[in-house]
Steps between C-alpha positions, in 0.01 A plus 500: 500500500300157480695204318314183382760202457337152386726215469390112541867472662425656838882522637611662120167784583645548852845566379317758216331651798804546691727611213232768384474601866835582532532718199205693560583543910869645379247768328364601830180367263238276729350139308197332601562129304274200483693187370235246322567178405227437245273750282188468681715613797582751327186635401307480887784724592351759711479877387630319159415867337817666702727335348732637242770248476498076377798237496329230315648155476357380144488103563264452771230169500181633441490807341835607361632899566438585156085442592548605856660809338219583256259481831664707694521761196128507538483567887798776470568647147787709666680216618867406391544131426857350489564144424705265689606149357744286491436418099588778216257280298228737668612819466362589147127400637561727808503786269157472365372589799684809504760380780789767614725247509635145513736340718682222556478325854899375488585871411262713747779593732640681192253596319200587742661863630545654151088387443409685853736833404272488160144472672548718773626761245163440307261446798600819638598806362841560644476904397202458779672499835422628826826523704452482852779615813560278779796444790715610230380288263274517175240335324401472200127420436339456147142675486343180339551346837345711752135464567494782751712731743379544845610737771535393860612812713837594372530184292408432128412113431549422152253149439487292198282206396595303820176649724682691797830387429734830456703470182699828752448688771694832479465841722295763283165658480183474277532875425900451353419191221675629239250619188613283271269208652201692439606527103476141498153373604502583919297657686415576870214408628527587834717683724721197583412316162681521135390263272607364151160540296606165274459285782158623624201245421251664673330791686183480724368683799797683559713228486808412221554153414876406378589171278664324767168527729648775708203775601554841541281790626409797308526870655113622498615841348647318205274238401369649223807617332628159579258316352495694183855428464469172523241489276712666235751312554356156483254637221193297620225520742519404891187449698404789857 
């Protein structure tokens, strides 16, 4: 999961950093952050478009969070803004531009968790799970956050939108995945290769392009079938 956090006070967006972090690595749940200090910051951030997640401070010099929100709106429709201030005054504007939430800087200890628990519950659906064994212990994975699974002899590596960074590694075999991933939007596309079809941007010469800039071969035998699919599921052309 990518996090955006923008605050002029750079020691208050290293402490967000670290606090959202922490929550998210007592999930077994990997965070890519990038802690701005000013909107245009903000906006240069690179691979903006992965993103899913903003802490916003709303009195910044410059352009305020309320503007810097409305921008990034237009970059990433999907993306969940929450406002962070240390003035209530604000928290009526922060709604017009369709903010999750509002909090208070002297009560984010408190109050940040409870926000997290709600938008991880509505990021990802948590009746989506893949549930992987290993040493005795198990994992739980929402599908919204795997990009791809990828055998390696007797291994399965389960990666995410941090390019060859393992969310898991767990013993197990292309052939076992369990069904229920290929009733929600994967499919594999080679014989070490299962991919989720949402984050696929583009397919030429034989080759599958992910989001996250990850490329990943296509079995000869399959290309067609493949490509169809992705077709259908994406609902738009894609040049040979």
């Amino acid at each position: 999961m990518h996090i955006l956090i923008c605050d002029d006070d750079a020691a208050f967006g290293t402490r967000m950093a670290e606090y959202v972090a922490a929550y998210f690595a007592a999930r077994s749940i990997l965070v890519q952050t990038a802690v701005c200090t000013s909107a245009g910051q903000a906006l240069e951030t690179p691979e903006l478009e992965l993103y899913q997640l903003a802490f916003l401070d709303v009195d910044m010099p410059g352009v305020n969070g309320m503007v810097l929100g409305r921008q990034l709106k237009q970059k990433c429709p999907g993306l969940k803004l929450v406002y962070v201030s240390a003035y209530l005054e604000f928290a009526l504007e922060g709604y017009t531009v369709n903010a999750y939430r509002y909090l208070l800087k002297r009560d984010i200890v408190h109050t940040l968790p409870s926000c997290l628990d709600d938008l991880l519950a509505e990021l990802t659906d948590q009746r989506k799970i893949l549930t992987v064994h290993h040493n005795r212990a198990a994992t739980e994975i929402p599908l919204d956050q795997i990009y791809y699974l990828e055998s390696d002899l007797r291994q399965i590596n389960v990666y995410g939108d941090i390019p060859r960074q393992p969310i898991c590694t767990y013993y197990g075999k292309i052939a076992d995945l369990p069904q229920m991933l290929y009733e929600n939007g994967f499919l594999q596309v080679s014989r070490s290769d299962v991919v989720n079809m949402k984050y696929v941007c583009g397919i030429r010469s034989y080759k599958m392009t992910l989001k996250n800039g990850v490329e990943l071969s296509i079995s000869r035998p399959g290309y067609a079938a493949i490509r169809s699919a992705y077709l259908e599921w994406k609902g738009q052309y894609v040049d040979e």
